[in-house]
Structures are given as structure tokens and as C-alpha cells.
N, C-alpha and C positions, 0 to 999 in steps of 0.2 A: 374294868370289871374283874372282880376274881374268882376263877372259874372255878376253883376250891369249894367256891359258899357263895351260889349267885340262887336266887328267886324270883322264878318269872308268875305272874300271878295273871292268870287267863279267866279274863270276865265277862261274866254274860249280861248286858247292863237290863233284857228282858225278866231274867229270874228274879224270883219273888213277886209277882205281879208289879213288876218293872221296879220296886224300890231299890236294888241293886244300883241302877242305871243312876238314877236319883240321888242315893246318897253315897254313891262310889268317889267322891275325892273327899270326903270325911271319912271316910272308911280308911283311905287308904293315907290318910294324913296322923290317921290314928295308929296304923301299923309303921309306919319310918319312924314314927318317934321308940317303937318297943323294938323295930329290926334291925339287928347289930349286922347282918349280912347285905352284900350289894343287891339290889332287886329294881323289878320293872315289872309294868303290867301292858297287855293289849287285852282291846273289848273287841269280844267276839260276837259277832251282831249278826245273827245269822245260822241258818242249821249247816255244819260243816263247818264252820270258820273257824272253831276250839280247835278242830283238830289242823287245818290247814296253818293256825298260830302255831299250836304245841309243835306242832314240826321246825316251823321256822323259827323260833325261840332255840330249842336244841341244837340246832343249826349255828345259833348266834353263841354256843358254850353256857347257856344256863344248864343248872345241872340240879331242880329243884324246881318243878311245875306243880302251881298252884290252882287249881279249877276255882272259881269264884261265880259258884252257882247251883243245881239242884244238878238231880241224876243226868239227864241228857250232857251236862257240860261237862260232867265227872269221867262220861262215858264215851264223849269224842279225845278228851286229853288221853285216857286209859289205851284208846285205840290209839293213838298218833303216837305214844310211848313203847307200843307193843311193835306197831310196823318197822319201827327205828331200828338202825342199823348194828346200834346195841344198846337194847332194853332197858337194859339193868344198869346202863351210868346214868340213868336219872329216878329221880325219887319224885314220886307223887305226892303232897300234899291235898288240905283242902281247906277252905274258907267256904260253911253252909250258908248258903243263902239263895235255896231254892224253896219254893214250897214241900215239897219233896225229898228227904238225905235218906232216902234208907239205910244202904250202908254204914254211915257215919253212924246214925242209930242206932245199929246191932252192934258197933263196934265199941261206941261207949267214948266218941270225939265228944269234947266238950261241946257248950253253948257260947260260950260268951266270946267277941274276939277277940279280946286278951288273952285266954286259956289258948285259941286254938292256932294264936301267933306263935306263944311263948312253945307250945307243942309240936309246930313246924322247926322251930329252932332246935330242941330237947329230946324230941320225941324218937324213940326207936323205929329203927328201920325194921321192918318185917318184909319178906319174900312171900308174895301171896301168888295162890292159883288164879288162872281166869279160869271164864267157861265160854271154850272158842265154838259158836254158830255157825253152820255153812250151810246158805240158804240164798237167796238170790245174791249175794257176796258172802264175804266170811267178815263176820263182827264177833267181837269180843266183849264179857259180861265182867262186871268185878262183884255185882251183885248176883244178880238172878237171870236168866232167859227165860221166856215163856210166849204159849199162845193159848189160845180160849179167849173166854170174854175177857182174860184179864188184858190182852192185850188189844181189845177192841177198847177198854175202859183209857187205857194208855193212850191210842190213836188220838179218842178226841180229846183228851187233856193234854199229850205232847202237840200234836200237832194240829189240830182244828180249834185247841185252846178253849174247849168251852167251861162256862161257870167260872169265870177268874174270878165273879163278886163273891161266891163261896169260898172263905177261908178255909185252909189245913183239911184236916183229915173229913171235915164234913163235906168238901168237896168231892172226894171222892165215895163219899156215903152212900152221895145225892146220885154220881155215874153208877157206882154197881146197880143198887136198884131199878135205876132207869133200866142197864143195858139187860138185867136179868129179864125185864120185863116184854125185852123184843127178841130175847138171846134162842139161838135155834142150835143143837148141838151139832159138833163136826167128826162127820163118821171117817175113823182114823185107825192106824194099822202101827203099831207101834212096838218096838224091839228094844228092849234095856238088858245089853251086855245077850244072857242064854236067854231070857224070859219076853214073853210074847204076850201081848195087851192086844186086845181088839174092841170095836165098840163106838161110843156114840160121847165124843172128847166136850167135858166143860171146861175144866182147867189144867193148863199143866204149869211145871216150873221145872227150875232145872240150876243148880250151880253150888258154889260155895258159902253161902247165906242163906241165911233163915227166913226174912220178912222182906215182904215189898208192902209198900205202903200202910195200911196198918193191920194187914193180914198174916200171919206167919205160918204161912204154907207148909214150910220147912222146917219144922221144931226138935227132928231128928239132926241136925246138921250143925257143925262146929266150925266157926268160917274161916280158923286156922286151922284146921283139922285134913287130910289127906284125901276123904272122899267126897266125890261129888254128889251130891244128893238130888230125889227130884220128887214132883208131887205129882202123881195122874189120877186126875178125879171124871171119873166115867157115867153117861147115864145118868147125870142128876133131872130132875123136873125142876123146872120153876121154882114152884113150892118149896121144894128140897134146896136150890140155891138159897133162896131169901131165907127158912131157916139156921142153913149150915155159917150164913154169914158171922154171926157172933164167935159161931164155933171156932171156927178159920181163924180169926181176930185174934184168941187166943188160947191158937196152937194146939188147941184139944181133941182132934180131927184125927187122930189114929183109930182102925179099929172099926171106924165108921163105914156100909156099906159104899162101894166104889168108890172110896181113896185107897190109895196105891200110893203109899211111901216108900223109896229105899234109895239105895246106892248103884250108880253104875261107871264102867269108864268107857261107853261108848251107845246112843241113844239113839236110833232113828225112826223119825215119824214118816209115815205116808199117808195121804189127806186123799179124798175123793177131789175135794175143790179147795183150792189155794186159801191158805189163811192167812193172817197178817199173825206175823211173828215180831217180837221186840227184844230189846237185850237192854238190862235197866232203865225199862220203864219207857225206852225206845225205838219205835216199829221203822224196821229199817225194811221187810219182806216182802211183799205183796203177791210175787207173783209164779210161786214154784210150792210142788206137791210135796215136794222131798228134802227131811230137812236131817241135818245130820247134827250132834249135839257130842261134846268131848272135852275133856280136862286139859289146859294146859300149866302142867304142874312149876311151881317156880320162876311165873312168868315177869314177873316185874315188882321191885321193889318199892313200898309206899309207906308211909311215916303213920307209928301207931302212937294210940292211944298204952294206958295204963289202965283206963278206964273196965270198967266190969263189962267181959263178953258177953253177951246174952243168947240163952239158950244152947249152952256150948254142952257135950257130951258127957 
């Protein structure tokens, strides 16, 4: 193998409501014909095993982790790259093929696998922030962290899996509205950098990107850009959720009573009662009041598009 230009491709054969799994050796019979570099893959079948691979890939002198799957797979490769011993001699890729790429979205990765082969080979290296959590562990975001319903909505679609027969974004049409409709606000004590928030929490967010799922919380935020941005939406009703949904969708949510947009570089919430906290799209938290949220600037290197940023400053 040459350690110069090696690509290890870490797959989840569950993403995409299992077609991944299904059609992963035509996939990947399609990528050796276009990859001129040494490569290999292992399937990661399981929550934790992306990153227990991406460790041990690295280990093996690949120097080019490919996640081959939706946000959770994006997000243990991202972590197993960050804990490493140094960061920055490996470059993250990605091959989408999860229900879910937000990231990949706002960044303007192509669709097709031939573009996002040829992109892995070509494509510029960029030095991106994360957005490091510390809360019952310390997790790391390459997208967004958040809690509220958004991250109840995330629970049962990352992990209780429900509505898989719902496609894309109507899947999660179908969770918000449910969860709005059982949603009870979380009275929260919250601190962004000098500025003091108190009150009764429906959403927050928090990182270097703009959109999770097809909401864009964040439409002040550049996700090459230096600051960390966040969204706290306080005191909504019901009612006021189910209408603000459209709003949120697209991004027009400044301005409006109890959202709270800006910049910080150091965040911490405290909760009356434990909430389930996530870091793209992934609820890792369950069972602590206090959660601390922070920029880690220039944390690891990941292979960019050309493609148009969106929503950039």
C-alpha cells in the first residue's frame, strides 16, 4: 500500500434504509475502476464500529477516511480522526449515502459517485473547525450540536429508527410534527460567552453550519467562516412551533420573537432535568444537567468541494 495516497472507505451497510449494504460491491466496483490511489473498505455494522474502524485503518497507514454513509457515520469517522494521535495526517472524505448529509449539503459535495470519487482524488483540502460537546463524554460536531425537540426528533430516527418506509425529508416532516405535538418545553439557564438567556428551551443549535436536516437554523453562519454560531429559540407554544416550521425551513427566522441568533466561543446550558443532547444528528447524552459547548478551531483536515457554499456571510 502507499501510504502517500491510500483510501480507506468506512461503510455503513444500514444507511440509506439498508441500500448501502445491498448495493455496496457495485458501488465499490464502480469506484476501483475510476481510483487511481491504493484503497480498501471495512463495514461498519453497528453504532460505534465507524469509529473503532477509522481508528484502526489509520493505525494500518491509510491516510484518507472515507465515511460511506449519512450523518452518524460521518460523525464517528470525524470523532476517531479527532482523538488520533495527529489529526491532521488524515483527510476525511465522503461518499453520501445516508438518508440524511447535511453537511455535504451546505457544502455543495456533489451527487453523483463519479463526481464525488473524482472529488476525493482532486478535491482541496480545507482545515475545518469542529464544535467540541462535553456532556456525559466529549463528542465532536462537524455539522451542528443541539438539544430540544430537535434532538428528540434525531433519537427516534438515529436510533429507535422509526418511519424508515417514509422517504427523505418527508420523514422527518412527518417526526417534527408528531414530536411538536407531545413536545413540553425545557426550563434551561443558559450562558453564551457575557450574555445570559433564561426560560423555557424549544430548540437550540450550535456549530459551524447552517442546516440540519431541511431546517436552517443557522442562516447567519459561514461554515468556513471563524465563528461559531448558535440558535436559541425560547417559549414557543405548540402552535407557534407548527407555524414557525416553514419559517425555520428557509432560514427566515431572525427577528422573530424568542429566537436568539448569534456567535459565541464558549456556551453552557443548565437544565432542570436531563435532556438528550446530539452532535450531527446523533444523541450521544442522556444523563447530565450541564452541558458545556466550544470551538475547536483548525481541527482536522477534510476534502472540499468547489461547489457553491450556501448561506455563507
Amino acid at each position: 500500500m502507499d501510504s502517500e495516497n491510500s483510501i480507506a472507505f468506512v461503510v455503513n451497510p444500514n444507511s440509506g434504509g439498508g441500500r448501502t449494504g445491498k448495493n455496496w460491491d457495485k458501488m465499490y466496483a464502480r469506484i476501483l475502476k475510476q481510483l487511481r490511489a491504493d484503497s480498501g473498505y471495512q463495514l461498519a455494522d453497528g453504532i460505534g464500529a465507524g469509529y473503532r474502524i477509522t481508528q484502526d485503518l489509520m493505525l494500518e497507514g491509510y491516510n484518507t477516511i472515507v465515511p460511506v454513509g449519512g450523518e452518524g457515520t460521518v460523525n464517528e469517522v470525524v470523532n476517531a480522526v479527532m482523538n488520533y494521535k495527529n489529526s491532521k495526517a488524515t483527510k476525511v472524505g465522503f461518499i453520501v449515502a445516508g438518508t440524511v448529509n447535511d453537511y455535504q449539503r451546505v457544502m455543495g459535495w456533489p451527487k453523483t459517485l463519479e463526481d464525488q470519487v473524482k472529488l476525493i482524488e482532486e478535491g482541496t483540502i480545507r482545515t475545518t473547525h469542529l464544535t467540541k460537546t462535553t456532556a456525559d463524554e466529549v463528542r465532536y460536531a462537524l455539522n451542528l450540536a443541539g438539544t430540544g425537540i430537535g434532538s428528540k426528533m434525531a433519537y427516534e430516527a438515529s436510533v429507535l429508527r422509526k418511519l424508515l418506509w417514509l422517504k427523505g425529508s418527508l420523514r422527518y416532516n412527518v417526526m417534527a410534527v408528531k414530536h411538536i405535538i407531545k413536545w413540553a418545553n425545557l426550563p434551561v439557564s443558559i450562558k453564551a460567552d457575557d450574555s445570559q438567556i433564561e426560560g423555557d428551551l424549544s430548540l437550540f443549535t450550535a456549530g459551524f453550519s447552517t442546516q440540519v436536516g431541511d431546517f436552517k437554523t443557522q442562516p447567519h453562519v459561514n461554515p468556513f467562516g471563524d465563528k461559531m454560531g448558535y440558535l436559541i429559540a425560547m417559549n414557543f407554544s405548540k402552535l407557534t412551533m407548527i407555524k414557525m416550521l416553514k419559517v425555520i425551513k428557509q432560514g427566515k427566522h431572525q427577528g422573530y420573537d424568542g429566537i436568539n441568533l448569534g456567535y459565541a466561543k464558549k456556551i453552557q446550558l443548565e437544565f432542570e432535568e436531563t435532556p438528550y443532547f446530539d452532535v450531527d444528528g446523533e444523541v450521544f447524552s442522556y444523563n447530565t444537567r450541564k452541558v458545556k459547548i466550544e470551538p475547536v478551531y483548525d481541527a482536522i483536515n477534510i476534502i472540499s468541494s468547489n461547489g457553491k457554499i450556501q448561506n455563507t456571510q
